[in-house]
C-alpha positions as CSV (number, residue, x, y, z in Angstrom):
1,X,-42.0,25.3,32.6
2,X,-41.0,27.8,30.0
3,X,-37.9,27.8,27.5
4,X,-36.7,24.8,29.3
5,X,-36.7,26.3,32.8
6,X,-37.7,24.5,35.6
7,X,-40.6,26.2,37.3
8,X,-39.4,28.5,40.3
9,X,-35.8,28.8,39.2
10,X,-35.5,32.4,37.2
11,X,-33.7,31.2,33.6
12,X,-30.6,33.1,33.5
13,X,-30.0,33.6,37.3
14,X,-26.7,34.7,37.8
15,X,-26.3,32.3,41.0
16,X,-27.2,29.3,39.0
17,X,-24.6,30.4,36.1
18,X,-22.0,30.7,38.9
19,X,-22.9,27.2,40.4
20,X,-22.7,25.3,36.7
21,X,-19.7,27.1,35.9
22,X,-18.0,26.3,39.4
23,X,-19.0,22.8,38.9
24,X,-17.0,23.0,35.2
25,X,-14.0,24.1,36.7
26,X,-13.7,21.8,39.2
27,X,-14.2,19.1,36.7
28,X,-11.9,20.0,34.8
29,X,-9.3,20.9,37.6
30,X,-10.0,17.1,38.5
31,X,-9.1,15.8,34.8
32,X,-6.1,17.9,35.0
33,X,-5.2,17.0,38.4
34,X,-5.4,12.7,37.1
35,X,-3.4,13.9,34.0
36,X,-0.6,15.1,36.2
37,X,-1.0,12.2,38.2
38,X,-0.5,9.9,35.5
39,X,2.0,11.6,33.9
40,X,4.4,11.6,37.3
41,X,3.6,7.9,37.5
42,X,4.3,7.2,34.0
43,X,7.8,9.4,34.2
44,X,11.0,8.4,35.0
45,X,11.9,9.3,39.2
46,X,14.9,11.4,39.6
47,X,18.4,10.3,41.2
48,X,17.1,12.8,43.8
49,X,13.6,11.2,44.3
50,X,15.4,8.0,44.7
51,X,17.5,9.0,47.4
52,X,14.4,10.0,48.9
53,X,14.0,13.4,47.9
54,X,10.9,15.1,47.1
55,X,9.7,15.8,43.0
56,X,10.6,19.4,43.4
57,X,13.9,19.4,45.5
58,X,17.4,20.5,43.7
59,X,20.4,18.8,44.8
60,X,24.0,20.2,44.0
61,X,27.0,18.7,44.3
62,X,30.1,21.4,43.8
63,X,33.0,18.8,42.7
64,X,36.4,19.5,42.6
65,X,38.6,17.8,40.0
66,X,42.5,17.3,39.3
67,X,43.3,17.0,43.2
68,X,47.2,15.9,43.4
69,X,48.3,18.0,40.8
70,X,49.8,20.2,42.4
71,X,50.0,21.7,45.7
72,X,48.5,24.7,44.8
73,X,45.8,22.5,43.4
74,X,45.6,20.4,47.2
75,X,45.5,23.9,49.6
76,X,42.6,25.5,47.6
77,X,40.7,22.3,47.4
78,X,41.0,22.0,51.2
79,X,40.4,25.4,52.5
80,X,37.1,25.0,50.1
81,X,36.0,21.9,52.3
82,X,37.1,23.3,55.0
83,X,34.6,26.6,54.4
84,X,31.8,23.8,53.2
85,X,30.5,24.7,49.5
86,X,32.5,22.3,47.9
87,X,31.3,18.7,48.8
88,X,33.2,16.2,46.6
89,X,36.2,15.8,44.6
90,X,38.3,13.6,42.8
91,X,42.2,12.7,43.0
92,X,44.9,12.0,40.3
93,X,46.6,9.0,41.3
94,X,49.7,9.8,39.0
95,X,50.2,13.2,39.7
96,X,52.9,14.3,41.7
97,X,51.4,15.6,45.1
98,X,49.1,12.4,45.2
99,X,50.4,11.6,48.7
100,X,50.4,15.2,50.2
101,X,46.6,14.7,49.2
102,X,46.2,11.0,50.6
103,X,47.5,12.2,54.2
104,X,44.8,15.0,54.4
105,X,41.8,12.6,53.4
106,X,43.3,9.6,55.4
107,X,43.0,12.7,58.5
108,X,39.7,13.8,57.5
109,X,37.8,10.2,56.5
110,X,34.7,12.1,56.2
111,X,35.4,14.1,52.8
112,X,33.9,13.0,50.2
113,X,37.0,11.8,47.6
114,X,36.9,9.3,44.5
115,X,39.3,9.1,41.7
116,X,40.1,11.3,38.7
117,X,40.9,8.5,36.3
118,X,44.1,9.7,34.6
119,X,45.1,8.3,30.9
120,X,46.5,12.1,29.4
121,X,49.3,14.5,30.8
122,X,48.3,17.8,29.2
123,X,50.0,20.4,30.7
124,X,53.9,22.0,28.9
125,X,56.0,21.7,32.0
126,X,53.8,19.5,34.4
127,X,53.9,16.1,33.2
128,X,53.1,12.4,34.9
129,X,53.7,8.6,33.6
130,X,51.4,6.1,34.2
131,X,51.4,3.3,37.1
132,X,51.3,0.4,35.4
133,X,55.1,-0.5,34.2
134,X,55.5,1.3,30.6
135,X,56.3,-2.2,28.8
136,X,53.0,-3.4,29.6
137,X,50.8,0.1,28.7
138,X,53.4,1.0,25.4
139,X,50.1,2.7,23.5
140,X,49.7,5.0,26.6
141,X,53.1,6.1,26.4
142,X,54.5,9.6,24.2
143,X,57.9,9.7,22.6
144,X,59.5,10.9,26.1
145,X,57.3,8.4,27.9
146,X,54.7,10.2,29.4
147,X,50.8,10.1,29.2
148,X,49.3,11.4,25.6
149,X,48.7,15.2,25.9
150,X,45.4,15.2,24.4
151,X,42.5,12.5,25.0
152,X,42.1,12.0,20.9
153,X,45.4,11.0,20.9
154,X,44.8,8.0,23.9
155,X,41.9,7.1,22.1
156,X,43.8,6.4,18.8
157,X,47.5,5.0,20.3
158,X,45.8,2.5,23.4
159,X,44.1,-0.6,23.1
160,X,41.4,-1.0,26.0
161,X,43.7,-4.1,27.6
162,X,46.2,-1.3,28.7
163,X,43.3,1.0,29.4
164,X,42.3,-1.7,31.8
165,X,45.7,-1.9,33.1
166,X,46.5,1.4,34.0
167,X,43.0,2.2,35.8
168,X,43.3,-1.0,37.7
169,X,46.7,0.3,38.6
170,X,45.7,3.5,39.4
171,X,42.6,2.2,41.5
172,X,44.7,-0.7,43.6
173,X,47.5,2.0,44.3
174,X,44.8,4.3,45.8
175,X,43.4,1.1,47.7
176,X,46.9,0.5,48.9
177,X,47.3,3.9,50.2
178,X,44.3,3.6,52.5
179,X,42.1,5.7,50.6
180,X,37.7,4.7,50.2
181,X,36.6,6.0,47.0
182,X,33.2,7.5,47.2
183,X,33.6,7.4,43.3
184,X,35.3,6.7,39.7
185,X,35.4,9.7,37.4
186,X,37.5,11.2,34.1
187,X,40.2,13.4,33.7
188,X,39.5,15.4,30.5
189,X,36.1,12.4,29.2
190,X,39.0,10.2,27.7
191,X,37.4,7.3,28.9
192,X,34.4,8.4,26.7
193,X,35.7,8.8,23.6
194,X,35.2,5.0,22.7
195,X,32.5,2.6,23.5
196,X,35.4,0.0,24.9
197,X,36.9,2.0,26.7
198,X,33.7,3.1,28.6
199,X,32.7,-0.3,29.0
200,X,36.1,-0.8,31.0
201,X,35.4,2.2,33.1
202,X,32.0,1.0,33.8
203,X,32.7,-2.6,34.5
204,X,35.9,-1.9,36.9
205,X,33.2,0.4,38.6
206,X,30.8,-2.8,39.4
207,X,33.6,-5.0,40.0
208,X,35.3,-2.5,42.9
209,X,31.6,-1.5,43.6
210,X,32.5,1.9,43.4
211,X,29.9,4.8,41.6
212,X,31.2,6.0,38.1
213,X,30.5,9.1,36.8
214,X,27.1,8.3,34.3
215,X,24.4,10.4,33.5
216,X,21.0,9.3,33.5
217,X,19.8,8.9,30.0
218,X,17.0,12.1,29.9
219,X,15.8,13.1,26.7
220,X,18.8,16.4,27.5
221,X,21.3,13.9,28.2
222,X,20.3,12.2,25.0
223,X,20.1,14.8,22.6
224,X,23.1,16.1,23.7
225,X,24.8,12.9,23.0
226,X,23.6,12.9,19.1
227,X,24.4,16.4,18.8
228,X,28.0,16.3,19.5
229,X,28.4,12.6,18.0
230,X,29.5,11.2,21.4
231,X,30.2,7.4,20.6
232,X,28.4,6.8,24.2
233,X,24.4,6.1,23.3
234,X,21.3,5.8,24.6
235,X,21.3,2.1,24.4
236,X,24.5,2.0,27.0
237,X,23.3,4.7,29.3
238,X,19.9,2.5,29.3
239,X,21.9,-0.7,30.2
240,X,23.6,1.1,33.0
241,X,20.1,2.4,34.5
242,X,18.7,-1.3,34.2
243,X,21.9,-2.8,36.1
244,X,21.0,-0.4,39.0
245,X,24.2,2.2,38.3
246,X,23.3,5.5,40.0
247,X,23.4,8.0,37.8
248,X,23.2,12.1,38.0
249,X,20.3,13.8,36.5
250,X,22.7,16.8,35.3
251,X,26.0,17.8,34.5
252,X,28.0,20.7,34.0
253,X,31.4,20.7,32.8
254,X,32.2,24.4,33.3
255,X,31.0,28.4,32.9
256,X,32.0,31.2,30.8
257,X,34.5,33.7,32.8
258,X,38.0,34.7,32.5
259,X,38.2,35.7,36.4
260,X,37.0,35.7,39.4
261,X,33.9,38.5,38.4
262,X,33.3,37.0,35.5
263,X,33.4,33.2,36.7
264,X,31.2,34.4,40.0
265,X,28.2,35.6,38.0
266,X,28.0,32.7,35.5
267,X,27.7,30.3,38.5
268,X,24.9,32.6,40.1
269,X,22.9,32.4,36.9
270,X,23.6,28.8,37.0
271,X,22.5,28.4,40.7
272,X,19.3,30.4,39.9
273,X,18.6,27.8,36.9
274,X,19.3,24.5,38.5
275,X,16.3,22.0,37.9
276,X,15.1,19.2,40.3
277,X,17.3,16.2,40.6
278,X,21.2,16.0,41.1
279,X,23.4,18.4,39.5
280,X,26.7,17.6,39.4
281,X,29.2,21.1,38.9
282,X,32.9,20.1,38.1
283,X,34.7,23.4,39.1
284,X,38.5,23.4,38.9
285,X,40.4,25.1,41.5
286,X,43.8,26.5,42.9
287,X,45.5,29.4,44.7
288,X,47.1,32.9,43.1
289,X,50.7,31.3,43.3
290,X,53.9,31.4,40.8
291,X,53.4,26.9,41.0
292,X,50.1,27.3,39.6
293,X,51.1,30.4,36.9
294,X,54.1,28.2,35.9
295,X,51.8,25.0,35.3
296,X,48.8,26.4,33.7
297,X,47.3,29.1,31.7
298,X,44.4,28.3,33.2
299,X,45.4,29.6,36.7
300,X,43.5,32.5,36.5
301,X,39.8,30.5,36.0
302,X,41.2,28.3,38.8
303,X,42.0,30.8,41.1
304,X,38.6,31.9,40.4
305,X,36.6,29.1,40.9
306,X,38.4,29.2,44.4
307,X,37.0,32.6,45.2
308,X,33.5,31.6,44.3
309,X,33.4,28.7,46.2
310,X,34.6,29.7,48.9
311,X,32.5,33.9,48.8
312,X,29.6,34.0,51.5
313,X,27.2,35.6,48.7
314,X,27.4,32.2,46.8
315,X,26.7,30.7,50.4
316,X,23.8,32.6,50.8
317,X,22.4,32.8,47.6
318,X,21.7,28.9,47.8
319,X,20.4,28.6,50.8
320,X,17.7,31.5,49.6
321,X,17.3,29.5,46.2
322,X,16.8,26.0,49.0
323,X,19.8,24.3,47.0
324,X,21.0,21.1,48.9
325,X,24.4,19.9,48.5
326,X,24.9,16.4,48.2
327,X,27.9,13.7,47.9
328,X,28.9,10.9,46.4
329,X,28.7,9.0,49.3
330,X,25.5,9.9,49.5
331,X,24.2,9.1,46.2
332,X,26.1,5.9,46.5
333,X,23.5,4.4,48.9
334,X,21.3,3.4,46.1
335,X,24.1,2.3,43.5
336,X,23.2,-1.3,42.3
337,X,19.8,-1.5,44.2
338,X,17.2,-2.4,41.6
339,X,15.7,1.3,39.9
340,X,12.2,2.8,41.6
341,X,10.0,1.7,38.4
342,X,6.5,2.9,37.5
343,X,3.5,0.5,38.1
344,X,1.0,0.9,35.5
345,X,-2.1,2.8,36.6
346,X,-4.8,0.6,37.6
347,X,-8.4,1.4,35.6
């Protein structure tokens, strides 16, 4: 032996160097490969991984909202079923083509339709009153009797008893009319802008066993919440999760765009960025007619949310990014069964 080398091994040889460093790397690929291990076990699953989806996989579900409107509102949201992007929506009970909308879905059980929850009437000319009789949902009500304009004002005039009233309203005269709601949702967040009146949302949900709208509380979701001082916590979304509510990983409310151009390349980037879980995207769509330019200035974003949704690049562009689209009916498989938990690692 000499310096520590073992006699008839060359001290220095380069095949030896290679082996001991080989052997560190794969040591510490293994320590990194048990780190990632435990950190998967130790994280929360996805909605996607519970539905039996894999880690990696991005789901998307393209939602239409304020179906019934108008009729404007009903043909686009058809025709984009009908071409097979959009996969959900949700309908205004009060609104006044609610049963032009009711006879499609009662002909076509297999769309995926919930309810758009409806406590404001927002637009200048296009106005709705509620279901429930006015004398018994009086805080509901505006000067000439219809539905508050804005959501602030609902959540300052009505009491959550006539919040309770009105949705049941709503929900029995959709039941009534022969329509399944895949899910609960709501027009314009009124029924988040107070903790009461998102505990009545939530709890006619689990009494009709029907999926509400509820995101899953992610450190995003959560930070998001403080930021903009939404009155709905952590502690409440948490409660939810334990009672076995699904919930969507992600949600988007809208994109930047004007028009069709504009509104087209904000959803590619958003396609391109979409993480693993369930996205929920809330588009709002209609047709280029004078019904929809006389009820909205917001026609022109409708119109071209339409277009986008219903364009063959979009079409292709996620099946090249391997986007599935999912429903509410799907998700609602695993509403109320007891949450996938993490088992702690064994030593």
């Amino acid at each position: 032996m000499s310096n520590g080398c073992v006699e008839g091994m060359v001290c220095g040889d380069p095949l030896r160097r290679a082996a001991q460093s080989t052997s560190r790397a794969i040591g510490g690929l293994l320590l990194l490969t048990c780190l990632a291990l435990l950190a998967t076990r130790g994280a929360a699953q996805t909605t996607a991984e519970r539905m039996g989806y894999g880690p990696q996989d991005r789901l998307l579900m393209v939602h239409a909202d304020d179906i019934g409107m108008s009729h404007s509102v009903n043909v686009a949201t058809i025709e984009a079923f009908r071409k097979g992007m959009v996969t959900s929506g949700s309908i205004m009970v009060p609104c006044p083509w609610f049963a032009e909308i009711v006879a499609h879905a009662k002909a076509n059980p297999e769309l995926d339709l919930g309810l758009h929850l409806t406590l404001t009437s927002e637009w200048k000319g296009l106005r709705w009153r509620p279901i429930a009789p006015a004398d018994k949902v009086p805080g509901l009500l505006d000067e000439q009797g219809y539905l508050w304009r804005s959501e602030r004002q609902t959540a300052m005039k009505a009491t959550p008893r006539e919040v309770e009233t009105e949705l049941r309203a709503q929900i029995e005269m959709a039941l009534a009319a022969g329509l399944k709601p895949t899910h609960l949702d709501t027009h314009m967040g009124t029924l988040y802008t107070r903790p009461d009146f998102f505990e009545v949302y939530t709890r006619l949900g689990r009494e009709y066993r029907i999926p509400v709208m509820v995101m899953r509380p992610t450190p995003e979701a959560i930070a998001y919440g403080k930021a903009t001082g939404s009155p709905i916590g952590e502690e409440a979304l948490r409660r939810l999760e334990k009672e076995g509510f699904v919930m969507l990983d992600y949600l988007v409310t809208g994109v930047p765009g004007r028009n069709y151009a504009e509104r087209k390349e904000s959803y590619k980037k958003l396609l391109r960025g979409l993480k693993p879980g369930v996205t929920m995207l809330i588009v709002h769509l209609g047709m280029d007619d004078p019904e929809l330019k006389a009820a909205t200035g917001s026609w022109e974003q409708r119109y071209g949310d339409f277009l986008s949704f219903t364009d063959p690049e979009i079409a292709a562009l996620l099946q090249e990014l391997g986007i599935k689209l999912t429903t509410w009916r799907e998700m609602g498989r695993i509403a109320w069964k007891t949450p996938v938990t993490t088992q702690p690692v064994q030593e």
